[in-house]
C-alpha positions as CSV (number, residue, x, y, z in Angstrom):
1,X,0.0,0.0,0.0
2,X,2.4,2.7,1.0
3,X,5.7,0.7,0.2
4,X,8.2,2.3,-2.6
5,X,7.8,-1.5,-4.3
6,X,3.5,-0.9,-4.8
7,X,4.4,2.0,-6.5
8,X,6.7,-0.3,-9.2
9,X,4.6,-3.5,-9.1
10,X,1.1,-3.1,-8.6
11,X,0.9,-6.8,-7.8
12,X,2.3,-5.9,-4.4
13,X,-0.6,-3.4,-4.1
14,X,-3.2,-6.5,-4.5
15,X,-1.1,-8.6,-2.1
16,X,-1.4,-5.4,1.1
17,X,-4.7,-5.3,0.3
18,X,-5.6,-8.8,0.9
């Protein structure tokens, strides 16, 4: 979500989520 890496790969994004 806030991580430098969601921002590059907005697989990580889907991962903080769930």
């Amino acid at each position: 979500g806030q991580s430098t890496q969601s921002f590059f790969t907005p697989f990580y994004l889907s991962q903080e989520i769930g």
